[in-house]
Structures are given as structure tokens and as C-alpha cells.
TORMARRO-87377 format. One record per residue: z, y, x of N, C-alpha, C in turn. Coordinates in steps of 0.05 Angstrom, whole numbers, plus 5000, padded with zeros to 4 digits. Example, Ala and Ser with C-alpha at 12.3 -4.5 7.8 and 13.67 -1.06 7.14 Angstrom:
515648865264515649105246515649345264
514249555257514349795273515750015258
! end
This chain:
456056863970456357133977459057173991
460957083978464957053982463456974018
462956684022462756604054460356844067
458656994066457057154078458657334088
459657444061461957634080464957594092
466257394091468157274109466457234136
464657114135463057054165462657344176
461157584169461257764172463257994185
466257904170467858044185469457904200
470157594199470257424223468457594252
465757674248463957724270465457924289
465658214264466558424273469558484281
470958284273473258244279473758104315
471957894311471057814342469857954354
468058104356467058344371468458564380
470258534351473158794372474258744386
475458504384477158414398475958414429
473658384433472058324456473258634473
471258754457471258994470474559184471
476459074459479259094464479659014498
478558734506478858594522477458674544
475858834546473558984568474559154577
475559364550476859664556479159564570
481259354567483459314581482759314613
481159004614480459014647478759284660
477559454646476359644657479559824668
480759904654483959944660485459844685
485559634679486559474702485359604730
482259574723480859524753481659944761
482260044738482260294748484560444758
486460214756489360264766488460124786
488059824795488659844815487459914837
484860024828483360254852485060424862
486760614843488560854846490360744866
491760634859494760464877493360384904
490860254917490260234941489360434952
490260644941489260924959492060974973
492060964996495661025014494961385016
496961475008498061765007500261765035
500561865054502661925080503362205078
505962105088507362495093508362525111
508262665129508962715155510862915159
513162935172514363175165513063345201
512863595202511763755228512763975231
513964005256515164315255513164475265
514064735249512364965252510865015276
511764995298510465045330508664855331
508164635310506364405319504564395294
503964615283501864705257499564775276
496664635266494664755288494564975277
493465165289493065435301491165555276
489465335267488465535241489765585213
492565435212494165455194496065675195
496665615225499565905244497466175232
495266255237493666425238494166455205
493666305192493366385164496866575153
498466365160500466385151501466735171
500466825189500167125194499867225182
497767255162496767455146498567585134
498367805121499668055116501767875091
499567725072501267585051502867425052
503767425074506167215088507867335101
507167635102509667745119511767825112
513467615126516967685120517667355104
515467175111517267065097516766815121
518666665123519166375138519066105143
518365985156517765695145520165595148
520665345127523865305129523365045119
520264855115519164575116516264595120
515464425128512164365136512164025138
509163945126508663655124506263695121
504663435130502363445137502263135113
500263205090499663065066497362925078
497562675076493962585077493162255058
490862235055490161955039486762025045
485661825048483561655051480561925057
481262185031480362245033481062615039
483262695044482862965053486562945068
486463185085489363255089489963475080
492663505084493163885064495963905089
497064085097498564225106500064305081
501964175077504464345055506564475063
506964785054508964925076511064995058
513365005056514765145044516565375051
516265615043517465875056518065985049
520566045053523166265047523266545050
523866825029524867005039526967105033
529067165037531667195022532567015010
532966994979533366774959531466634955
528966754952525666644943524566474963
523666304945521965994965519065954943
517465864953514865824947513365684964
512365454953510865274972507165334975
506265384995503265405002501665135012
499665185009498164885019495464995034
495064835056493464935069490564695079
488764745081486964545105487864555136
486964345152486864345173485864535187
483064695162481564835177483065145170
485165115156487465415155486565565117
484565385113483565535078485865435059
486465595058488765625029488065395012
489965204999488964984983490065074958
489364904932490764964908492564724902
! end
């Protein structure tokens, strides 16, 4: 009986360990998916924002305040327009599409 169950948790002891060993490389493989994704930043001055961004940044909820950085964010799978703009003391950064839709 004593050897039935030493063999027994010998098993389950090896079986964890396995699946310790799976979950790790599953890890691995999911970092290094992440890390081959290239992220670029571009810095762009304002006069060279396409036109559906300039247009956005018109709107009434932007008036009075200035661009004072702009960068164009991109990776594999989207770009964003990141603006940051000043009025007075106050700064607050907006994000935009190419196509001028407000990002989060």
C-alpha cells in the first residue's frame, strides 16, 4: 500500500512539474511575440499633420489651445497621431487616427 502511494505522488508530482514546464514556454513564446512587434516614433511638425487631423484639432474643443509636440506612433498594426497642446500653464496630450478620429 506504503509503495502504491509513493508511486502515486511520484506521478502527480511529475505531472506538475510538466505542466510548470509548458506554462513557462507558453510564456516565453508570448514574450517573444510581444518584443518582435517594432513600435516607431516620428517626431512631425504641425504644418505636416494630414489635413484630417489639422481639421479635427479645429474644432471648437481645441480652441485656444496650441500644439507645442506632434509624433506620428506606429507598429505593425495601427498609427496614432500623438499631439501635445498647450494653453497658458495647461498641457494635455490628444491622440488621433490618420483618418482625424479621436483615439483613446
Amino acid at each position: 500500500m506504503k509503495k502504491r502511494n509513493v508511486l502515486m505522488l511520484t506521478l502527480a508530482l511529475a505531472a506538475g512539474s510538466v505542466s510548470v514546464v509548458a506554462n513557462q514556454a507558453r510564456m516565453n513564446e508570448e514574450v517573444a511575440i510581444t518584443a518582435e512587434q517594432e513600435v516607431s516614433k516620428t517626431s512631425v511638425e504641425a504644418t505636416d499633420l494630414p489635413e484630417p487631423v489639422k481639421n479635427a484639432l479645429a474644432a471648437t474643443e481645441f480652441e485656444g489651445w496650441a500644439i507645442a509636440e506632434a509624433a506620428l506612433i506606429q507598429d505593425a498594426e495601427k498609427s496614432l497621431y500623438v499631439i501635445k497642446l498647450t494653453k497658458d500653464e495647461e498641457t494635455k496630450t490628444v491622440k488621433f487616427t490618420p483618418e482625424g478620429e479621436k483615439a483613446n
